[in-house]
N, CA and C atoms as an extended XYZ file, in Angstrom:
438
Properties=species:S:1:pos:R:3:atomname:S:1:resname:S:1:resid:I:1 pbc="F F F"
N       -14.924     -121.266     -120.298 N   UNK     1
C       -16.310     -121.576     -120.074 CA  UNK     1
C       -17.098     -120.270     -120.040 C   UNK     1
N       -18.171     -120.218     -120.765 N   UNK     2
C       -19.218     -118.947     -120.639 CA  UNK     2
C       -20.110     -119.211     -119.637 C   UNK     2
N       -20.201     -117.994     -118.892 N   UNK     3
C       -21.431     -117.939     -117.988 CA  UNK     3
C       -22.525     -118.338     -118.023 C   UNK     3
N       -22.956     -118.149     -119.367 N   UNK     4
C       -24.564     -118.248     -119.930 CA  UNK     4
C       -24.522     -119.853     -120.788 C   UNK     4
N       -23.570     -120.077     -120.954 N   UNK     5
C       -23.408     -121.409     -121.246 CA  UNK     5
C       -24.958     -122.425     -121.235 C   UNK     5
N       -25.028     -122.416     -119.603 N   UNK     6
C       -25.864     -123.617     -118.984 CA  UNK     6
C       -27.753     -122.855     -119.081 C   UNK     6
N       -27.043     -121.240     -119.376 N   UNK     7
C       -28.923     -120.532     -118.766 CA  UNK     7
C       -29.280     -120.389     -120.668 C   UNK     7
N       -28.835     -120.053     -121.762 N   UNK     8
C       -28.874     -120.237     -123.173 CA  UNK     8
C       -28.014     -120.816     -123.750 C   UNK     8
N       -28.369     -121.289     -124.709 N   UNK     9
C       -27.728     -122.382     -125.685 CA  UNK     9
C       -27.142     -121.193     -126.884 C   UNK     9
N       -25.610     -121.287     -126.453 N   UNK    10
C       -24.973     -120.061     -127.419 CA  UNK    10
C       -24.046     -120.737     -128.471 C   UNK    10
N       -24.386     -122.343     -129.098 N   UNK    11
C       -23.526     -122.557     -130.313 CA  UNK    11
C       -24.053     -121.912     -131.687 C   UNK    11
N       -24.778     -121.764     -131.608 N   UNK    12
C       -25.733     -120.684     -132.996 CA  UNK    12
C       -24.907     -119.584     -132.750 C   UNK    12
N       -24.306     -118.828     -132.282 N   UNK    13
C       -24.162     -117.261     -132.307 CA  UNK    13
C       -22.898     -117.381     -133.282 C   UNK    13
N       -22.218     -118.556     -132.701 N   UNK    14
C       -20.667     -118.326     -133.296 CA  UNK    14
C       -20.993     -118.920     -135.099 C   UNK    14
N       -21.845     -119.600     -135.592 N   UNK    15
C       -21.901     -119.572     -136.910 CA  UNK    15
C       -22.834     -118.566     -137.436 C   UNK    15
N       -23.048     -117.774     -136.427 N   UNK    16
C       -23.938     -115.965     -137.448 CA  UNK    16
C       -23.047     -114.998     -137.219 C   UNK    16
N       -22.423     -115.121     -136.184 N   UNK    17
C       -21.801     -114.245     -135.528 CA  UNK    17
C       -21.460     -113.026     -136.540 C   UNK    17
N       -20.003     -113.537     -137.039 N   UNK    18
C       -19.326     -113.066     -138.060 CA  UNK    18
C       -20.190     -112.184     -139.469 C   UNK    18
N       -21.608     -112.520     -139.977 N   UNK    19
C       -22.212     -111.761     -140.638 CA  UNK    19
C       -22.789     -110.871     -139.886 C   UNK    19
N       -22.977     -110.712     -138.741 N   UNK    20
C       -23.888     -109.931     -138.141 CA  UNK    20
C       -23.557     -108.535     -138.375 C   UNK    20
N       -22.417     -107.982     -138.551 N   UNK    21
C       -21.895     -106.653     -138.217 CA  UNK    21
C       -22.617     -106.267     -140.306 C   UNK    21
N       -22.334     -107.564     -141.017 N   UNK    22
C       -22.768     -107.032     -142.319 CA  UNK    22
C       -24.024     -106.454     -142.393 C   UNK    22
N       -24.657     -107.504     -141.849 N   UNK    23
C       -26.649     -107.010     -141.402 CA  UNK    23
C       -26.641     -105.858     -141.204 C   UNK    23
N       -25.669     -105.492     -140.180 N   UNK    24
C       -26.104     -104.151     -139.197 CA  UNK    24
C       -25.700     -103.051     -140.194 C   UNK    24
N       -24.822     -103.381     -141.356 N   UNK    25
C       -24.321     -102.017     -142.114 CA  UNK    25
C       -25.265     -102.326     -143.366 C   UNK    25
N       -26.039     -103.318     -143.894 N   UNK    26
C       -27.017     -103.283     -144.850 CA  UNK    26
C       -28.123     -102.402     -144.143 C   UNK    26
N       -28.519     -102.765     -142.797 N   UNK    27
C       -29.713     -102.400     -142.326 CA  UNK    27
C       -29.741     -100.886     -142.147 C   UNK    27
N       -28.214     -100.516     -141.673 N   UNK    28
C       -27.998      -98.945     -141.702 CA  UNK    28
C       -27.983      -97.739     -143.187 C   UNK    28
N       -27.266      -98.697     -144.041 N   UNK    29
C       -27.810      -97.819     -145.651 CA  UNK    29
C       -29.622      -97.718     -145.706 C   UNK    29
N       -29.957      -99.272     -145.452 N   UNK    30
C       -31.209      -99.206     -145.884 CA  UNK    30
C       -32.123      -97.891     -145.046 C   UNK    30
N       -31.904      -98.034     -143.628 N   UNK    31
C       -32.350      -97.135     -142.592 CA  UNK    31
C       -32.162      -95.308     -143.483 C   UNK    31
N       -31.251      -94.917     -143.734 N   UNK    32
C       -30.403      -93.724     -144.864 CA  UNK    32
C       -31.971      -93.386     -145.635 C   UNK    32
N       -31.591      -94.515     -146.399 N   UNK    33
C       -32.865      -94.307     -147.455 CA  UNK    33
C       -34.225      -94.263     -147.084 C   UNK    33
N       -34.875      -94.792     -145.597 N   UNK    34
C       -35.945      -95.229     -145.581 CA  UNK    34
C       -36.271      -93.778     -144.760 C   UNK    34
N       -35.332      -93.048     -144.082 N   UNK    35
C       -35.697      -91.488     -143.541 CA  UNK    35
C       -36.096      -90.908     -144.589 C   UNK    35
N       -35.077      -90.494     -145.526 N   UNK    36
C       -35.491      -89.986     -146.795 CA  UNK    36
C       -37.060      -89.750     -147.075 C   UNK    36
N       -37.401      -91.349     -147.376 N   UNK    37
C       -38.698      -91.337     -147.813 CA  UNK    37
C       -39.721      -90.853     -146.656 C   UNK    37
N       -39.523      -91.065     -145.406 N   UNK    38
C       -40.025      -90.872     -144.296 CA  UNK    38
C       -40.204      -89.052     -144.397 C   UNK    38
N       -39.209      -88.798     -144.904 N   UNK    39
C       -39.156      -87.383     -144.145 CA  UNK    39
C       -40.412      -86.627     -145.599 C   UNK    39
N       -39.711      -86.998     -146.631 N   UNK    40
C       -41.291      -86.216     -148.194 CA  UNK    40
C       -42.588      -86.815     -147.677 C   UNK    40
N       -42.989      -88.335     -147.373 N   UNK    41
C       -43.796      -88.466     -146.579 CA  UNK    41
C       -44.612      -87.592     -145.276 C   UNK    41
N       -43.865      -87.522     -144.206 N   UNK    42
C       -44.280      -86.694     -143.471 CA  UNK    42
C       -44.663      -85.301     -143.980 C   UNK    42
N       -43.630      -84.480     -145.102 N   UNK    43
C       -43.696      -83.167     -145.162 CA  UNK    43
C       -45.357      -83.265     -146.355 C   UNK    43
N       -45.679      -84.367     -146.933 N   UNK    44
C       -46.743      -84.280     -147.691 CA  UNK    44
C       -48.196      -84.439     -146.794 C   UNK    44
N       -47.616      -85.385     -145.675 N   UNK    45
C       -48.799      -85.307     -144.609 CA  UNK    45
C       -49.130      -84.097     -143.833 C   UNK    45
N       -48.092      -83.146     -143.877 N   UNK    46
C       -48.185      -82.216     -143.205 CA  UNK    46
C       -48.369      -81.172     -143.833 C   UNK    46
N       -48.485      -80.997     -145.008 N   UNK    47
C       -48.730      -79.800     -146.416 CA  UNK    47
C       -50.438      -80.087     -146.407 C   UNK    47
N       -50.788      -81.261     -146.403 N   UNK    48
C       -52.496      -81.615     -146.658 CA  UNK    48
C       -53.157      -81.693     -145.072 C   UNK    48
N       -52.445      -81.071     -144.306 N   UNK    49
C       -53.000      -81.612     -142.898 CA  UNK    49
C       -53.723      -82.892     -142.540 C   UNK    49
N       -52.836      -83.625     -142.391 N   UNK    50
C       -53.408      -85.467     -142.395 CA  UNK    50
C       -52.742      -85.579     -141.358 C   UNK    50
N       -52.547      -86.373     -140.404 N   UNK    51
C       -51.859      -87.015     -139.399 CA  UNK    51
C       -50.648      -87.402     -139.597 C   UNK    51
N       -49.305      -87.097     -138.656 N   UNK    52
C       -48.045      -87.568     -139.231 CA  UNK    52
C       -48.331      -89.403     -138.577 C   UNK    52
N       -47.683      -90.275     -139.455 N   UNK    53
C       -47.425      -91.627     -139.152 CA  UNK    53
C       -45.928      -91.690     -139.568 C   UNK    53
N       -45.483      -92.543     -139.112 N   UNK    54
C       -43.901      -93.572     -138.957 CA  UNK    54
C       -44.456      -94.372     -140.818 C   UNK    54
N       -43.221      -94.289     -141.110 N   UNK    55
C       -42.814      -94.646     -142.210 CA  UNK    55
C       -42.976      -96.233     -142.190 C   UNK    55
N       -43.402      -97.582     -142.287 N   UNK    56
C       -43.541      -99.036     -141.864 CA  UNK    56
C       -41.889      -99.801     -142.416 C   UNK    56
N       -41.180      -98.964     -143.247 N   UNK    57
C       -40.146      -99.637     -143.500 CA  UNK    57
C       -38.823      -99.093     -142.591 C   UNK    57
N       -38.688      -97.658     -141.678 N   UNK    58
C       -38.340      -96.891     -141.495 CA  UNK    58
C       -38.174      -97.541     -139.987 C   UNK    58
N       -39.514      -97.967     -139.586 N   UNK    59
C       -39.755      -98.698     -138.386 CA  UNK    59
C       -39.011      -99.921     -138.638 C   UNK    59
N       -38.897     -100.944     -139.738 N   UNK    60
C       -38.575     -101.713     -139.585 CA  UNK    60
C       -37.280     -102.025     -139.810 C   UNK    60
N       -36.543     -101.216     -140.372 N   UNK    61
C       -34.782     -101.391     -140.351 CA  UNK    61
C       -34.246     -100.246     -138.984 C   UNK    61
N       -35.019      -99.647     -138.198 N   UNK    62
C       -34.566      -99.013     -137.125 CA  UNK    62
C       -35.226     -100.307     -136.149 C   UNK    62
N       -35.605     -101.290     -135.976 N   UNK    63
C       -35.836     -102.198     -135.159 CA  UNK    63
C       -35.056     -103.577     -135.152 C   UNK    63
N       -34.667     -103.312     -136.296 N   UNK    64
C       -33.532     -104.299     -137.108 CA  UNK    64
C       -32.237     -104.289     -136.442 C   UNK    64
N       -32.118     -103.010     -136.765 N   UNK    65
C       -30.801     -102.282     -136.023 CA  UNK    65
C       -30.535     -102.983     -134.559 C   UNK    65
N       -31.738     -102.639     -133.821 N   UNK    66
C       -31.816     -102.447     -132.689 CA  UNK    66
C       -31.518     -104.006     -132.216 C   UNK    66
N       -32.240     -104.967     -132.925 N   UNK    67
C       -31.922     -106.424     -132.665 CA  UNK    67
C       -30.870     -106.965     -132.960 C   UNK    67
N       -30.221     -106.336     -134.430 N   UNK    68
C       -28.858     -107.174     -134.620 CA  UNK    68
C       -27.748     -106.617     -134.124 C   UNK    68
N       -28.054     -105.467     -133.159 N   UNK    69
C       -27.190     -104.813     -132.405 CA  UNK    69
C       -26.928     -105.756     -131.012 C   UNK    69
N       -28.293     -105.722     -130.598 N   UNK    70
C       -27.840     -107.070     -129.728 CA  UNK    70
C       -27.481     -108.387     -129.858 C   UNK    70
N       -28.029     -108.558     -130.418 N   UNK    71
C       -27.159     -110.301     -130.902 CA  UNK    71
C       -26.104     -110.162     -131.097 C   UNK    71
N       -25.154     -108.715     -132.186 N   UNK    72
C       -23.664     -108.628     -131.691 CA  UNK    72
C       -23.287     -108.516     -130.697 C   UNK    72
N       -23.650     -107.904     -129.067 N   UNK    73
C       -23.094     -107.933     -128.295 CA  UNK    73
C       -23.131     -108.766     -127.618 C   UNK    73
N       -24.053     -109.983     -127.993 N   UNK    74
C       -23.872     -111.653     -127.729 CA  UNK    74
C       -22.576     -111.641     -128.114 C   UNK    74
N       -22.310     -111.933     -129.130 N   UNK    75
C       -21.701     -112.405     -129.888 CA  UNK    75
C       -20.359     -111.727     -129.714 C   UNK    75
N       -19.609     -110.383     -129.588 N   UNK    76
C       -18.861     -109.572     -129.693 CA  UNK    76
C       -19.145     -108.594     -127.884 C   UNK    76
N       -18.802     -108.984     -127.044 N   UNK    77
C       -19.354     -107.917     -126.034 CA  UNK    77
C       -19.011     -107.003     -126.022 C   UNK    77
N       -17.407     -106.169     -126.068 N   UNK    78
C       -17.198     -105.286     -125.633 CA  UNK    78
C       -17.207     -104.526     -126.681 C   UNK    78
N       -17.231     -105.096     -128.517 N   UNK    79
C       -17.310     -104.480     -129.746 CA  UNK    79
C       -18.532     -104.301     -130.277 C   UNK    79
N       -19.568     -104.948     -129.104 N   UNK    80
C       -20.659     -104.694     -129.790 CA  UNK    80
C       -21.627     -103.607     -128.228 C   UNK    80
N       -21.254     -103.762     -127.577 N   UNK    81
C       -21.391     -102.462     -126.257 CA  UNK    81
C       -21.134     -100.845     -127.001 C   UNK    81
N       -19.773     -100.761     -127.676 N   UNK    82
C       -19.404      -99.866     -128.682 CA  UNK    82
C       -20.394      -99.529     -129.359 C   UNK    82
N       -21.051     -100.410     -130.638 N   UNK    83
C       -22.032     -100.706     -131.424 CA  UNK    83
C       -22.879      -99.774     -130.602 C   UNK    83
N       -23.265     -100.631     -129.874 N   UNK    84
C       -24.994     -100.431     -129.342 CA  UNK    84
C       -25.043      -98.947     -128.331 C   UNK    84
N       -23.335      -97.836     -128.704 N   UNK    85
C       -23.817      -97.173     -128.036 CA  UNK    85
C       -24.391      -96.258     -129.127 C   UNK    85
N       -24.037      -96.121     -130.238 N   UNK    86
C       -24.352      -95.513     -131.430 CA  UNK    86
C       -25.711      -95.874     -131.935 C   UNK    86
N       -25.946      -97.005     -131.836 N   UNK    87
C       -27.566      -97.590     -132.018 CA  UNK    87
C       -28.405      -97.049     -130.915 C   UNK    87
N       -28.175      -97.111     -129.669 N   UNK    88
C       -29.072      -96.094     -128.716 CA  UNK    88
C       -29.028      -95.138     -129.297 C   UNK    88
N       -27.890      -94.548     -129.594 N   UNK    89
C       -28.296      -92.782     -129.652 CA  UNK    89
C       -29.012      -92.173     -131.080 C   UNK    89
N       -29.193      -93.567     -132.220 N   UNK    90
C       -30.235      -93.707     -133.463 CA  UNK    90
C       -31.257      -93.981     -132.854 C   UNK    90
N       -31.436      -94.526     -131.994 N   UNK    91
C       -32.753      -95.209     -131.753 CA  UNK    91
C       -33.436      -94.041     -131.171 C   UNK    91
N       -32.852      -93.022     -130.085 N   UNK    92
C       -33.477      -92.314     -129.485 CA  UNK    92
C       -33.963      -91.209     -129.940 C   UNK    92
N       -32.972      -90.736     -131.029 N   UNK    93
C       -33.371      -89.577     -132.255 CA  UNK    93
C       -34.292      -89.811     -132.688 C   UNK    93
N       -34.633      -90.747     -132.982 N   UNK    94
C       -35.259      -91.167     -134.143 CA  UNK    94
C       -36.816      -90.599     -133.125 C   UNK    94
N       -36.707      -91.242     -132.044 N   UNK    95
C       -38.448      -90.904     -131.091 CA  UNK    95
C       -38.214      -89.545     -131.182 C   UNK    95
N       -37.464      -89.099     -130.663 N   UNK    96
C       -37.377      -87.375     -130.197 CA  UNK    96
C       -37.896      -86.509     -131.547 C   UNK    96
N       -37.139      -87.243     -132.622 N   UNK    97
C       -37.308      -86.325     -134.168 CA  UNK    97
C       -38.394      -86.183     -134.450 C   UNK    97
N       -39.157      -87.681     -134.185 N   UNK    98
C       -40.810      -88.043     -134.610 CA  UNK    98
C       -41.680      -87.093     -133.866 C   UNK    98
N       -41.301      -86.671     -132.567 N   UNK    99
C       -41.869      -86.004     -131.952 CA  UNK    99
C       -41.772      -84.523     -132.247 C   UNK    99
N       -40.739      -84.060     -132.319 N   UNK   100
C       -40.364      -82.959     -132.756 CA  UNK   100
C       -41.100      -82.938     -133.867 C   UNK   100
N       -41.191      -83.351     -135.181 N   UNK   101
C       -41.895      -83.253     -136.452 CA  UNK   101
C       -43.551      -83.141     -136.069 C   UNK   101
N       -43.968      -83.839     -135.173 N   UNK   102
C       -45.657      -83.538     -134.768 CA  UNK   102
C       -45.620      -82.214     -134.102 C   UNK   102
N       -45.055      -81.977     -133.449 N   UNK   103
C       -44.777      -80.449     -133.069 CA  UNK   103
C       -44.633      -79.575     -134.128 C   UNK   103
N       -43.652      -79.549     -134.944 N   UNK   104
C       -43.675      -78.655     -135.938 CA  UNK   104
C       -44.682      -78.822     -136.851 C   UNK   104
N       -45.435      -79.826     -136.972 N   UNK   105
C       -46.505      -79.702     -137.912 CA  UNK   105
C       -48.142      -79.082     -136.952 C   UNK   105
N       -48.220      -79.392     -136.000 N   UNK   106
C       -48.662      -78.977     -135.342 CA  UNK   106
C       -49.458      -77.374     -135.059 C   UNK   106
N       -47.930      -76.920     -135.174 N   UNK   107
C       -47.606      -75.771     -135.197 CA  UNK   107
C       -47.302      -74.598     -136.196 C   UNK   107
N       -47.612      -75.538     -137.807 N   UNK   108
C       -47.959      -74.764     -139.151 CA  UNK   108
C       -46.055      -74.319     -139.336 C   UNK   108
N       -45.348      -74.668     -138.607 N   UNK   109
C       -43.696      -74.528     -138.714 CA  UNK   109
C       -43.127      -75.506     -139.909 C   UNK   109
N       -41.960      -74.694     -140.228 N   UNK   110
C       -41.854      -75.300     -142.194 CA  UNK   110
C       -41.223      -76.527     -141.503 C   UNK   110
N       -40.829      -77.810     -142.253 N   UNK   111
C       -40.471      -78.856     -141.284 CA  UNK   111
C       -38.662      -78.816     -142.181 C   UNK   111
N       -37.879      -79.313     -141.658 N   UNK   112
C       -36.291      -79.575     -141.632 CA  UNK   112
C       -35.886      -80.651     -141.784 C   UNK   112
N       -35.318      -81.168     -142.101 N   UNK   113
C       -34.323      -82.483     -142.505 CA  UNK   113
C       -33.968      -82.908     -140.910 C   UNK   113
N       -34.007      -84.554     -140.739 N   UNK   114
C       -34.235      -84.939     -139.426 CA  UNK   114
C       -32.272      -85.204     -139.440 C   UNK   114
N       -31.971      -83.837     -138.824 N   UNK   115
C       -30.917      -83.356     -138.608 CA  UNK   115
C       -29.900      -84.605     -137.634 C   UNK   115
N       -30.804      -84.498     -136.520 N   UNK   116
C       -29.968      -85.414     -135.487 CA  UNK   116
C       -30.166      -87.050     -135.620 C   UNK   116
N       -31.543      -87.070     -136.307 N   UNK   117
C       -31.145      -88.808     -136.884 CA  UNK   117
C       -30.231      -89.220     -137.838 C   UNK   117
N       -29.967      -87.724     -138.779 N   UNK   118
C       -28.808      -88.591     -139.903 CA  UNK   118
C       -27.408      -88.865     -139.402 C   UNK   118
N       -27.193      -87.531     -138.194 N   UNK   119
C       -26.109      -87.430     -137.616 CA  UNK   119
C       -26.055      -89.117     -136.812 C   UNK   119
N       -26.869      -89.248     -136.063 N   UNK   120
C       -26.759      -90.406     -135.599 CA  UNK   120
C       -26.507      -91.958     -136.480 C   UNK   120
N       -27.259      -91.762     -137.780 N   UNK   121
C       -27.433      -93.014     -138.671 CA  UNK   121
C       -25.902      -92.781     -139.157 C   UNK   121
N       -25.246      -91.392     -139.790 N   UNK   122
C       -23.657      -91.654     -139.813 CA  UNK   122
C       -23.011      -92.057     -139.233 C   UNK   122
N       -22.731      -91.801     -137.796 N   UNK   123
C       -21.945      -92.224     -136.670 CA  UNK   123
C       -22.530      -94.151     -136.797 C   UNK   123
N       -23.350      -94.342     -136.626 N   UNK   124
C       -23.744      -95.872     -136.417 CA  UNK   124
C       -22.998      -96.431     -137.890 C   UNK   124
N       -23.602      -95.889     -138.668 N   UNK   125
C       -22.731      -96.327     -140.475 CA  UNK   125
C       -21.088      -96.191     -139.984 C   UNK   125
N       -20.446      -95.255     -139.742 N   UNK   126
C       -19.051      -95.589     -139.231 CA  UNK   126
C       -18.738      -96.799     -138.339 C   UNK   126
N       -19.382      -96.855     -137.470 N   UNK   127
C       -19.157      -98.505     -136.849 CA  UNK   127
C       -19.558      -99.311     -137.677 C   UNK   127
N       -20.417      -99.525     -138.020 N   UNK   128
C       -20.816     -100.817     -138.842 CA  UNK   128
C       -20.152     -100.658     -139.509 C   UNK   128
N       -19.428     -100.074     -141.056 N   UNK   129
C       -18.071     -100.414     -141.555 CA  UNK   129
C       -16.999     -100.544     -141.223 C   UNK   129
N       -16.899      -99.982     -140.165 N   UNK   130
C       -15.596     -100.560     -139.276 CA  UNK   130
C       -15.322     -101.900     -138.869 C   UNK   130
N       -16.557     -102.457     -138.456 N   UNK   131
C       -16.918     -103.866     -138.126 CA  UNK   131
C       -17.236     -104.784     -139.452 C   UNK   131
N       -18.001     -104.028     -140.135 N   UNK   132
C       -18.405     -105.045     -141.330 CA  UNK   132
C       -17.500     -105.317     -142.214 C   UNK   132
N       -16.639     -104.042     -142.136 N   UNK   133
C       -15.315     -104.405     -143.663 CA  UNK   133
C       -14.058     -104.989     -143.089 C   UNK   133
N       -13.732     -105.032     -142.219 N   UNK   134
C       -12.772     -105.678     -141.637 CA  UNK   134
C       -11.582     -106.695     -142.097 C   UNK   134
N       -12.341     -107.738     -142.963 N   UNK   135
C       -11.807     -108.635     -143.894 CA  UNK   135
C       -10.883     -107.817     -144.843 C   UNK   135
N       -11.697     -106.254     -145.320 N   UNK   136
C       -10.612     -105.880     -146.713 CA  UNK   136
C        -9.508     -105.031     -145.984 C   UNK   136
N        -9.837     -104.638     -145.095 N   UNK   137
C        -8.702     -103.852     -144.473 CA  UNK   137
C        -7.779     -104.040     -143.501 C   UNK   137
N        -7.820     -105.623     -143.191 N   UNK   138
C        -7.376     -105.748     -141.907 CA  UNK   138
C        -5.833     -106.550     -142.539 C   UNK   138
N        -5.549     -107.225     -143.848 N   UNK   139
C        -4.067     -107.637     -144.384 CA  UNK   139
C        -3.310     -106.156     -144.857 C   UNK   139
N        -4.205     -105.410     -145.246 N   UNK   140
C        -3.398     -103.921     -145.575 CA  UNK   140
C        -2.837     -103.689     -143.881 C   UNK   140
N        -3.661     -103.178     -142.922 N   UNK   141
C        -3.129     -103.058     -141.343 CA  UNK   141
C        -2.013     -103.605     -140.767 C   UNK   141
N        -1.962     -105.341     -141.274 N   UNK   142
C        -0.691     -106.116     -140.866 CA  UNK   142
C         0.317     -106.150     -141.231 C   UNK   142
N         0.441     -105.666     -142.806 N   UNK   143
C         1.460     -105.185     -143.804 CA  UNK   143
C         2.551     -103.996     -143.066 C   UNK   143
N         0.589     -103.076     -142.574 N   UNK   144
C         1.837     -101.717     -142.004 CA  UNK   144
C         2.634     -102.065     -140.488 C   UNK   144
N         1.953     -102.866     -140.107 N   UNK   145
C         2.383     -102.907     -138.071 CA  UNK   145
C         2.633     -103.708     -137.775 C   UNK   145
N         3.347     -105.024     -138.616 N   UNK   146
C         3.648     -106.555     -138.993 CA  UNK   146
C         4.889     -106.111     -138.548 C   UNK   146
């Protein structure tokens, strides 16, 4: 019997469940690419002195993250606690970097590759394939320790 049973209605989780970890590793490539653009963006806002803004797609697969991170740990608690510690520590880069980048533009300072968000978006991309590929690697695993 689940705790939460009687306070949310948790038969939906167990038929998403299982894609969720895929979401979270689509949403993490996509996230890859959407710094990218974020970052020539910013460095063009900051070459013409314009105001730095958040990228709107950049925002929206780092919020993505952040949600289908929790619904795995609905779904997965103690594999998705794991998850979501790597998604905090994307999520938090990601403010600190933004901030850091208004500072350095600020400050006429050449701007850098958002160093500690990619580090973070790798580490999160390693879990999410760990979790998401599972299916192709997990009859090779039983082969060896069967």
């Amino acid at each position: 019997m689940d705790p939460l049973q009687f306070l949310v209605p948790l038969g939906w989780i167990e038929t998403i469940g299982p894609i969720v970890p895929i979401g979270i590793l689509v949403l993490v490539v996509a996230n890859i690419g959407t710094r990218i653009l974020e970052n020539r963006r910013q460095a063009y806002q900051a070459k013409n002195d314009e105001p730095l803004t958040r990228h709107p797609l950049n925002t929206f697969t780092t919020m993505g993250i952040v949600t289908l991170g929790l619904l795995f740990t609905v779904y997965r608690p103690i594999s998705g606690m794991i998850m979501m510690i790597a998604i905090f520590g994307l999520f938090v880069a990601d403010v600190f970097e933004f901030e850091g980048r208004q500072v350095e533009a600020d400050n006429g300072l050449e701007f850098e590759w958002p160093k500690a968000t990619l580090g973070a978006t790798g580490l999160t991309l390693i879990y999410a394939m760990y979790y998401a590929l599972t299916p192709l690697y997990a009859p090779i695993l039983d082969m060896i320790f069967a």
